[in-house]
N, C-alpha and C positions, 0 to 999 in steps of 0.2 A: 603477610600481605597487608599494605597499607589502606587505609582506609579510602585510598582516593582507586585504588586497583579494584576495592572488594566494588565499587559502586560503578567501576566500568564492567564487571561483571553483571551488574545486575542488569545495567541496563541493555548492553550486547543479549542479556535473557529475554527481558522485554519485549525490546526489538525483534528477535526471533517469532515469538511468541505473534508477535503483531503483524511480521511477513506472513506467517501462516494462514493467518485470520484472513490478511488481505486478499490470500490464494485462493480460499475457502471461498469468500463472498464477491471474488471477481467468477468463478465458477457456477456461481447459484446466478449470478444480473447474467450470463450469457443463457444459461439453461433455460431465464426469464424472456430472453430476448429472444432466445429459438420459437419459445412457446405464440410469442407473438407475433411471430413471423409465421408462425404455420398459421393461427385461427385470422390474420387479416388476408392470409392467400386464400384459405378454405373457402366457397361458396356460402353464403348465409342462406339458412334452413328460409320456408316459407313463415313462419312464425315470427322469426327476426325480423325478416324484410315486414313485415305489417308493423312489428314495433316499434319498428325504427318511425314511423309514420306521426308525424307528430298532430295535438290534439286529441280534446276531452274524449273518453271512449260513452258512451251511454245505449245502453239496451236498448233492443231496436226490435220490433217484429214487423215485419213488411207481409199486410193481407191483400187478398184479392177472391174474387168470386166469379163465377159463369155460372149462365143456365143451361138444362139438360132437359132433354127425355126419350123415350122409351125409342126413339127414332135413331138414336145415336148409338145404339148398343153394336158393337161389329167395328166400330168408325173413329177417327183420330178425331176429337173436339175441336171445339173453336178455343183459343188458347186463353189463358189470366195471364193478362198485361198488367206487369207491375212494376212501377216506374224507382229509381232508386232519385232521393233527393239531391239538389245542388251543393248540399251543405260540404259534402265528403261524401267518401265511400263508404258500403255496407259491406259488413263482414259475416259471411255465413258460415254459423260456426257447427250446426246440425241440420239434419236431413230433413226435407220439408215436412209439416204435418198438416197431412189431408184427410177434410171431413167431407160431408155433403148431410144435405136434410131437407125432406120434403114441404116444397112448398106451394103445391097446388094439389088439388084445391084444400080448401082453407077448413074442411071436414075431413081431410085424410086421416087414417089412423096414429102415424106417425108425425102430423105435422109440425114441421119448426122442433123435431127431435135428431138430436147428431145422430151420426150413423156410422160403422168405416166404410172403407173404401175398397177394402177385401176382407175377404172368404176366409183369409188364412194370417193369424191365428182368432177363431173365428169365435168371439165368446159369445157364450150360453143364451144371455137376454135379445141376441136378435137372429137364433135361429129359424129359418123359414120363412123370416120378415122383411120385405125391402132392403134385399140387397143388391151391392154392386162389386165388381171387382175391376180396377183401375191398373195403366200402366202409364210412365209418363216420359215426358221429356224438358229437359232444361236450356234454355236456350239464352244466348245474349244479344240479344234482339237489334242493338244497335250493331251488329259485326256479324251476324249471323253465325255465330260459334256455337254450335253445336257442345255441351256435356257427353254427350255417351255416342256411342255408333247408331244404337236403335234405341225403341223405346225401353225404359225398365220397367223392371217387375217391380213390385207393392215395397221398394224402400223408403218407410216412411218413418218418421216418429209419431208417437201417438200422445196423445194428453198422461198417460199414466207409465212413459217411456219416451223419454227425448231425446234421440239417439243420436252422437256426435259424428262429425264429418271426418271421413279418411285425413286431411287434412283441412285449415280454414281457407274457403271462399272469399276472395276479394271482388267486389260488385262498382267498377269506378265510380263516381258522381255522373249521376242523367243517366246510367245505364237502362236500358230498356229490359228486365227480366219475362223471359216469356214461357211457361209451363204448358205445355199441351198437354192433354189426358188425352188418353185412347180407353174408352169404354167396352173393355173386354166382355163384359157381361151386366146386364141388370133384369133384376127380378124384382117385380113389386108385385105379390100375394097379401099382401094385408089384408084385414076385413073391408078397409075404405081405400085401398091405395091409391097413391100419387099420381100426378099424371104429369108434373115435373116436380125437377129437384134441381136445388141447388149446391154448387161443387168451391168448396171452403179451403184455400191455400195460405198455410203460416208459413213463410218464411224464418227463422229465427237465428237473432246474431246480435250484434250492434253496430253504431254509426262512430265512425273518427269525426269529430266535430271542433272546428274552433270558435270557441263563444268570448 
């Protein structure tokens, strides 16, 4: 075989060599192209659609407060209006946490000491002592959109337990948040007890901001 045969061989090898290749990785960019075909058809999770949301995220607690007393027990409250800012939306990313604490009169036993808000799970340092057990509601106050059917039971997080939401809460810009309590029960047996209190709502999440 001459020298000029043995190097049509080699490269007719080559060449083969490099259809294959070519095979191989037209294979793999369609299998690529399927894959992107299916997740821009698919629906984006709640998760995505908030990140897609452009703008700084920064830690956000959104409070509010009412007063209460012993008149209220049996009865839906007056609601904590809590206004979300112009800036962007607020993103709630755990389930509210509610306190209350006595603040009248100014000789109570408990005065200006946190409290919960239920019975259950009820620890040790305030049994027998001024308590309450709450139920609540969530509302969007600008749209009257109701969160739940009725009111809920004591889902709360607590200062030693932050307990994350089924999925995150989007709160537009200017939305009006509105919590009603329903005061299922209160006891106040202290030695000096209360003759009001007040009812403590943390919002917890952050704000999409652009600065």
């Amino acid at each position: 075989m001459s020298a000029i045969d043995d190097n049509l061989a080699k490269i007719s090898a080559a060449l083969r060599i490099l259809d294959k290749r070519s095979g191989q990785l037209q294979s793999v960019v369609q299998q690529q192209a399927s894959l992107i075909a299916e997740l821009q058809s698919r629906p984006r999770t709640i998760t995505e659609e908030i990140d897609q949301i452009p703008g700084r995220r920064i830690e956000t607690v959104l409070s509010g407060e009412v007063i209460f007393d012993v008149t209220d027990e049996g009865k839906r409250g007056n609601p904590i209006l809590i206004q979300v800012s112009q800036d962007g939306p607020f993103i709630m990313t755990h389930y509210p946490m509610a306190l209350w604490r006595p603040t009248l009169p100014t000789t109570a036993t408990n005065y200006e000491r946190w409290r919960p808000v239920s019975t259950y799970p009820l620890p040790t340092q305030v049994v027998g002592t001024d308590i309450i057990d709450l139920m609540y509601e969530l509302q969007d106050g600008g749209s009257q959109r109701n969160f739940q059917n009725a009111p809920r039971g004591p889902l709360f997080s607590r200062p030693d337990n932050i307990v994350p939401c089924a999925v995150p809460t989007l709160w537009s810009p200017n939305s009006a948040i509105a919590f009603f309590p329903t005061y299922n029960s209160i006891t106040w047996d202290s030695q000096t007890p209360p003759t009001q209190g007040t009812l403590h709502v943390d919002l917890i999440g952050y704000r999409i901001v652009n600065l």
